[in-house]
C-alpha positions in Angstrom: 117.2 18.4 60.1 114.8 20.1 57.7 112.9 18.5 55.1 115.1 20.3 52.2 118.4 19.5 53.9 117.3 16.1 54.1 115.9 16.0 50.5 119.4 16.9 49.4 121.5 14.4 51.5 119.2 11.2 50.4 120.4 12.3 46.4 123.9 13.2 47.2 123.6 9.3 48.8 122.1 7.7 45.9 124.3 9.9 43.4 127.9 8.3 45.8 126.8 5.2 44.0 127.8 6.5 41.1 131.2 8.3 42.8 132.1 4.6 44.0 131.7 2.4 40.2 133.3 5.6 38.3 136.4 5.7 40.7 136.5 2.0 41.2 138.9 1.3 38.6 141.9 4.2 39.5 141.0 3.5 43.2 142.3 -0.7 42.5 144.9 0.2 40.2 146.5 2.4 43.1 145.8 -0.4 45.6 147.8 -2.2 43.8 150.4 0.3 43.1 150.6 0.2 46.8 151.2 -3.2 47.5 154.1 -2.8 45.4 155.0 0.2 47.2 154.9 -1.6 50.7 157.5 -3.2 50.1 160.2 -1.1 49.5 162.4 0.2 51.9 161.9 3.0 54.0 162.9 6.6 53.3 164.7 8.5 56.4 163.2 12.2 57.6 160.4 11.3 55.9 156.5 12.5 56.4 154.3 9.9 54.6 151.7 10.7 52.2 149.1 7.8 53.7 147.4 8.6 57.4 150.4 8.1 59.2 151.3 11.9 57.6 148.3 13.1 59.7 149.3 15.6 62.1 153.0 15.9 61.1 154.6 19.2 61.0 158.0 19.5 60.5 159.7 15.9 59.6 161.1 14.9 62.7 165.1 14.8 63.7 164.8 10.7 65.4 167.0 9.0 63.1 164.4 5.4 63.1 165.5 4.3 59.5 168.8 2.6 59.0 170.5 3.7 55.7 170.8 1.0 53.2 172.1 2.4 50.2 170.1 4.4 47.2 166.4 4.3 47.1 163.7 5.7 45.5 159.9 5.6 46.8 157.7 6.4 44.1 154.1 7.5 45.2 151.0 9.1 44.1 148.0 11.1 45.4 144.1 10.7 44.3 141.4 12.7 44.8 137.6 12.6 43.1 134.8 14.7 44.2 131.0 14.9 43.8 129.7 18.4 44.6 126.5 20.1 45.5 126.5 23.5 46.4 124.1 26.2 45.4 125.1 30.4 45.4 123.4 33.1 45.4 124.5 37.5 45.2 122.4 40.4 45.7 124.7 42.6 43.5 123.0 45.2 41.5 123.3 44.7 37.2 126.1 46.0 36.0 126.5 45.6 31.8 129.9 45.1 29.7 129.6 45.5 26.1 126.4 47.4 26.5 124.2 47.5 23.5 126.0 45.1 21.3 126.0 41.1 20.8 128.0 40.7 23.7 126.2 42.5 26.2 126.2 41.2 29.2 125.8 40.9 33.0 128.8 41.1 35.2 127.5 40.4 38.8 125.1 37.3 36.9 126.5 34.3 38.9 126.6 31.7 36.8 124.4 28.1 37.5 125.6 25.6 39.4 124.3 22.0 40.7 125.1 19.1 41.5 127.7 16.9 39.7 131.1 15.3 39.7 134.5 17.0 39.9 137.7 16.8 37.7 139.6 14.6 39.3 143.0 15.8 40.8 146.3 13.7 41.0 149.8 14.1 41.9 152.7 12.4 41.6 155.4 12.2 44.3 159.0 11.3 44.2 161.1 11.0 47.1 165.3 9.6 46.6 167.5 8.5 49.6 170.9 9.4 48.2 173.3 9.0 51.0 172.9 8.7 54.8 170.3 11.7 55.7 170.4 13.4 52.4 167.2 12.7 50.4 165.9 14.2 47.6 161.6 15.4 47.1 159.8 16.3 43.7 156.1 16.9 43.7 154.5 16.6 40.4 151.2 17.9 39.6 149.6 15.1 37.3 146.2 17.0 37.3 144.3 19.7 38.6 142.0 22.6 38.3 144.0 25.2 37.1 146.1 22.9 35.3 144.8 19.7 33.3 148.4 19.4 32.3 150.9 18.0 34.0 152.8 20.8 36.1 155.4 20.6 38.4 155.1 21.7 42.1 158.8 21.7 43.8 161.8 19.8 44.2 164.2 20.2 46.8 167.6 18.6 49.1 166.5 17.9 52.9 169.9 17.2 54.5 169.8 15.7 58.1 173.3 14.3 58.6 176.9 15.4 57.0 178.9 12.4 57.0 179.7 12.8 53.6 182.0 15.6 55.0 184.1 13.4 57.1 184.2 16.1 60.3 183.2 14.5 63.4 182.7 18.2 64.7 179.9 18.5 61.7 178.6 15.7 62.8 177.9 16.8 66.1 176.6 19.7 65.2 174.2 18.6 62.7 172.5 16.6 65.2 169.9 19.3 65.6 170.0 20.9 62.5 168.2 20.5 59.0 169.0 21.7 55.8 166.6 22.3 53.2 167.6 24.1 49.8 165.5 24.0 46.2 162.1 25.1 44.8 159.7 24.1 48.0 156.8 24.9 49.8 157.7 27.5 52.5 157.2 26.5 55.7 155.5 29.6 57.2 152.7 29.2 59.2 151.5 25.6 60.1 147.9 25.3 58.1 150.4 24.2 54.9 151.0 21.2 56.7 146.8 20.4 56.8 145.6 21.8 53.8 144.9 19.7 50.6 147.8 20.0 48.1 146.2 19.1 44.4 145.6 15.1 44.7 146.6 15.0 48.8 144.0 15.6 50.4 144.8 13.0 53.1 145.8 15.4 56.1 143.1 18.4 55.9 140.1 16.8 57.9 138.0 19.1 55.8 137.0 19.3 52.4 138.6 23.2 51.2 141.8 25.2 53.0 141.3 28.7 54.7 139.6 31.5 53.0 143.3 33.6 53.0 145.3 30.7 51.9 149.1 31.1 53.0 150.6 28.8 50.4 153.2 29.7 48.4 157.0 27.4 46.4 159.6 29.7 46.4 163.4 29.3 45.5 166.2 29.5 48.7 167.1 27.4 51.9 165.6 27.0 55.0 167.7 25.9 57.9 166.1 24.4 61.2 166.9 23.7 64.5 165.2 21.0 66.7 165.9 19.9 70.3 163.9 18.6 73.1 160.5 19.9 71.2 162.1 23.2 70.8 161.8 24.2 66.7 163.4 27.4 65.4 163.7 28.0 61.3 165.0 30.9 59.6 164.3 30.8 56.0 165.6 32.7 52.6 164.2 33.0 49.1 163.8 34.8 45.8 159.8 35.8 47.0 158.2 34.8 43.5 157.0 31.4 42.6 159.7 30.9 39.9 163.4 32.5 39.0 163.6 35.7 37.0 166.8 38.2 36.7 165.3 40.6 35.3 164.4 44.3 36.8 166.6 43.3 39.6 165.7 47.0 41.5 162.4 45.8 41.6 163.0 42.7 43.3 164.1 41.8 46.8 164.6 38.4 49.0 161.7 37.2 50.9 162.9 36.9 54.7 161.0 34.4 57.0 161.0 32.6 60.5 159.6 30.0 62.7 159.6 29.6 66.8 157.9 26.9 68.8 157.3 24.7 70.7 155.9 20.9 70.3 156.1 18.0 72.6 154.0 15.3 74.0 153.3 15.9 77.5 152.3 12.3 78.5 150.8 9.7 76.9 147.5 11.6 76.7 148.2 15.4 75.6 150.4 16.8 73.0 150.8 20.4 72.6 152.1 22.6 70.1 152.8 26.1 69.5 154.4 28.0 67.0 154.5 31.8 65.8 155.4 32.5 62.1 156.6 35.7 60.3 157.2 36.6 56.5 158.7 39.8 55.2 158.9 41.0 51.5 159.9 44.3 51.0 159.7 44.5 47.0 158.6 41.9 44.7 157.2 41.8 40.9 154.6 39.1 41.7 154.5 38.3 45.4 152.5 34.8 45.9 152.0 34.2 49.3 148.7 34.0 49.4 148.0 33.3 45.6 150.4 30.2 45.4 148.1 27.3 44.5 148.5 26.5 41.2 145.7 23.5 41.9 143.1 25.4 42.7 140.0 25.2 45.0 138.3 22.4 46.0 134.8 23.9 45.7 134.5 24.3 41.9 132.4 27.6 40.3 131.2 28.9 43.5 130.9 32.6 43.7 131.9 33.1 40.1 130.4 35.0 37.0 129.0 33.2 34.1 130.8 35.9 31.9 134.0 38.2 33.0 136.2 40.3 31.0 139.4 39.0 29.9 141.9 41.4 27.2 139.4 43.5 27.0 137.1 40.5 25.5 133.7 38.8 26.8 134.9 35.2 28.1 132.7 32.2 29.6 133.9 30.9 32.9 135.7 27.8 33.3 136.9 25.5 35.8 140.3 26.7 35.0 140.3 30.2 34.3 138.3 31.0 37.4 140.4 28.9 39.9 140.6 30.1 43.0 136.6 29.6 43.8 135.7 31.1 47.6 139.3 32.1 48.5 140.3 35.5 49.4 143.3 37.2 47.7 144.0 40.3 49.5 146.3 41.0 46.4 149.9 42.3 48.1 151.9 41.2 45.3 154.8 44.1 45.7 155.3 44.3 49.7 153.7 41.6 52.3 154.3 42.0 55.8 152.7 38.6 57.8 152.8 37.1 60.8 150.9 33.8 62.1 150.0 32.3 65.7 149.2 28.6 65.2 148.4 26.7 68.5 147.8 23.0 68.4 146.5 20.7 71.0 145.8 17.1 71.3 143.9 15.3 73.9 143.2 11.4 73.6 141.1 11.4 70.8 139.8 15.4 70.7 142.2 18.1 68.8 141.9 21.8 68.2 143.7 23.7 65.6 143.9 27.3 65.4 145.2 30.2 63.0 145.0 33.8 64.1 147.3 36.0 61.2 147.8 39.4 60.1 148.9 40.5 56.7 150.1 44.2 55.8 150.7 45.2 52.3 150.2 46.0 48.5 150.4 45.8 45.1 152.5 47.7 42.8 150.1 50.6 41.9 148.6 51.4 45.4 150.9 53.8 47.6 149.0 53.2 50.6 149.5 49.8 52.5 146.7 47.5 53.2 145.4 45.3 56.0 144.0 42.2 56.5 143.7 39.4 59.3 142.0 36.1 59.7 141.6 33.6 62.1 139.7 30.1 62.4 139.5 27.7 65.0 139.2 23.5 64.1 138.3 21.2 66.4 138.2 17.2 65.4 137.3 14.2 67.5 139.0 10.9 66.1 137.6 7.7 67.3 137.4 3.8 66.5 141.0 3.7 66.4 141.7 6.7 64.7 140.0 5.3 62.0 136.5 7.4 61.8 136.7 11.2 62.6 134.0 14.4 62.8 134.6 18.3 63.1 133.9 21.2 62.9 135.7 24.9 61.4 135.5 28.2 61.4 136.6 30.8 59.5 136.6 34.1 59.6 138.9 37.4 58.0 138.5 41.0 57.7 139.9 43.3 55.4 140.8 46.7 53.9 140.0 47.3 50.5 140.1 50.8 48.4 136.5 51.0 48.7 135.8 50.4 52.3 136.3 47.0 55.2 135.3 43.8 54.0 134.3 40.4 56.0 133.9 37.2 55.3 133.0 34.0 57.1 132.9 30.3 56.6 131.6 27.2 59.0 131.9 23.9 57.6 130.9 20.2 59.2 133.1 17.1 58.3 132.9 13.6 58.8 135.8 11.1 57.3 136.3 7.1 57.4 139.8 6.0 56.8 139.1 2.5 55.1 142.5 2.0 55.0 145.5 4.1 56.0 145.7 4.8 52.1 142.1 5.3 51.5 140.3 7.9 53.2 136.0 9.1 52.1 134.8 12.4 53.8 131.9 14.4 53.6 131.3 17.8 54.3 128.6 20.5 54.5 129.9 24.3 54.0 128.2 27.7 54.6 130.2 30.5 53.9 129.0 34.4 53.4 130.4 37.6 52.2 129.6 40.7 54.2 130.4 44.6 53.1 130.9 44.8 49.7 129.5 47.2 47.9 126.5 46.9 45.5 128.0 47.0 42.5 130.4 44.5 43.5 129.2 40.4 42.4 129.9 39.8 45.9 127.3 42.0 47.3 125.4 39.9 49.7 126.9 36.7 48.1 126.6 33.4 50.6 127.0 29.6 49.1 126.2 26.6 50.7 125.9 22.5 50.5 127.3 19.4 50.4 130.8 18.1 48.8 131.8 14.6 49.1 135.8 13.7 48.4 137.5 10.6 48.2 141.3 9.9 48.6 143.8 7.4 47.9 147.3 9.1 49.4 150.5 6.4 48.7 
């Protein structure tokens, strides 16, 4: 390791002092939240927010819980973060307001250095109502984008019928699952192991993929699962909340899922699955735009002045959200489709995402293109309870000016202390390639540390 690398771990050490008496108190008054929590009863169809939720995909069809009557499970997500990143552009000056008290810089990046985080919390409701109906809502407590409390989704999963007294029903609806409300779409599989907000307990790394398929919408989705067979076909409104207005100017988003996900023995798990998402006309399309959290690496690449209403406005940690993501910006038509293969050996996984996106926005006649893939691969030892990987992270794009390319690589390292507490560390390098010189992210790269602890109940 070289000596500046080394210089800058030994202070992001000492400064973890600091992470651990500042959190101390919400980290106990959770643990104790979950104590209580323990020890009520079980939710059916249910992914858990703790470790056990790690490497859980669709909620499973085994019927393990025996239905008791009404319950409610109420649960909460922490996150806090310490962060030390520099960045750095090579963009040529280009001046807003020239002239006058407000001149300024556009393509000035502005400074960054070590420090702590706002800390990011969610809320999470889950209701048995009857046998293998339950009931999910996902509140945002706090995040980056949104201080305030905010609400993410709520939806019905329904597993069984039995309320419907038809024995054929029941048969039927032995392989099926019903999902209807606001909810996060299930296309793609990196949804299920990115950080969400507060939940940060299943993404082995720190930040999701640079295009970032995340998106609630409003409709159903209805599944089909047998022998490690999965199928979904889903339906919804395309936007990230209900409108009726300018109904010509708004169509259904149309979606699928196919694969295939089994343990093979006691060793090796595969999985497979191939996703596709279709919206032919849409106001303000949010596939890849739908995180109303934000990022999880805070002012990187951004300006320390940008134009907002035609007025000269400091950057925030809110108003600039979506630090080191890539928005390829096809809010009117999006055409996607995803290859996710999974595989787990012993104690050594792989992950991988290889997409394609075709679209555009409302005021471009011409469709776009862009594609990513990345590759994770994560050894879990000690029980499961200590883990290091590796990721990267690549995409390519079409923009009005010319191709684009970006790249990440990041190195991880997480300790579950408990199956509700989890610490990781990461280092991240990531690097912008083709854009032009009057662009802020000509020649732009960050790098450095972030270290994150959770608390998932």
């Amino acid at each position: 390791m070289t000596a500046p690398y080394t210089s800058t771990l030994i202070k992001l050490i000492m400064k973890t002092k600091i992470l651990t008496r500042t959190s101390l108190s919400a980290m106990l008054i959770l643990l104790m939240a979950g104590v209580t929590l323990a020890q009520m009863p079980a939710i059916q169809y249910f992914r858990p927010y703790d470790q056990r939720g790690v490497n859980v995909f669709e909620t499973p069809k085994e019927d393990t819980v025996i239905f008791e009557g009404l319950k409610v499970r109420i649960g909460a997500s922490f996150k806090q973060q310490y962060q030390n990143i520099s960045h750095s552009n090579k963009a040529q000056e280009v001046l807003a307001f020239e002239g006058t008290a407000n001149e300024f810089n556009q393509n000035k990046l502005i400074e960054i250095g070590g420090g702590f985080n706002l800390a990011m919390a969610n809320l999470n409701l889950d209701i048995q109502l009857v046998d293998g109906v339950r009931v999910n809502l996902v509140t945002y407590l706090s995040s980056r984008h949104h201080p305030e409390t905010w609400v993410k989704s709520g939806y019905f999963q329904i597993d069984k019928v039995s309320f419907l007294n038809s024995e054929f029903l029941d048969n039927l609806w032995k392989n099926l699952t019903l999902k209807v409300g606001h909810m996060e779409i299930n296309y793609g599989d990196s949804h299920f192991r990115r950080s969400d907000g507060g939940n940060g307990m299943f993404n082995p790394f720190v930040e999701n993929y640079l295009m970032d398929a995340f998106a609630t919408e409003i409709g159903a989705e209805l599944y089909w699962q047998k022998n490690g067979w999965i199928a979904m076909v889903g339906i919804t409104d395309g936007e990230i909340q209900g409108n009726v207005t300018k109904p010509d100017e708004r169509k259904p988003s149309v979606y699928g899922k196919l694969g295939f996900d089994r343990n093979i023995n006691e060793d090796l798990r595969v999985r497979i699955t191939g996703s596709i998402y279709d919206t032919r006309s849409s106001i303000s399309n949010t596939l890849y735009s739908g995180d109303r959290t934000g990022s999880h690496y805070y002012m990187v690449t951004e300006p320390e002045y940008y134009i907002a209403s035609g007025a000269k406005t400091a950057t925030s940690v809110s108003n600039r959200f979506t630090s080191g993501r890539i928005n390829p910006n096809f809010r009117d038509e999006v055409r996607s489709f995803v290859i996710n293969p999974f595989v787990q050996y012993k104690g050594l996984e792989f992950f991988g995402n290889y997409e394609v996106a075709k679209g555009k926005s409302s005021n471009e006649t011409v469709e776009r293109e862009y594609s990513q893939y990345a590759i994770d691969g994560i050894y879990r030892f000690a029980r499961d309870r200590f883990y290091v990987g590796a990721r990267y992270n690549a995409l390519n794009g079409e923009e009005s000016f010319g191709d684009v390319s970006v790249n990440r690589m990041a190195l991880a390292g997480g300790w579950y202390l408990t199956k509700n507490v989890l610490f990781k560390i990461e280092y991240v390098k990531q690097e912008y390639k083709d854009y032009p010189v009057t662009d802020i992210r000509h020649g732009m790269e960050f790098d450095g540390f972030v270290i994150e602890g959770i608390i998932g109940l």
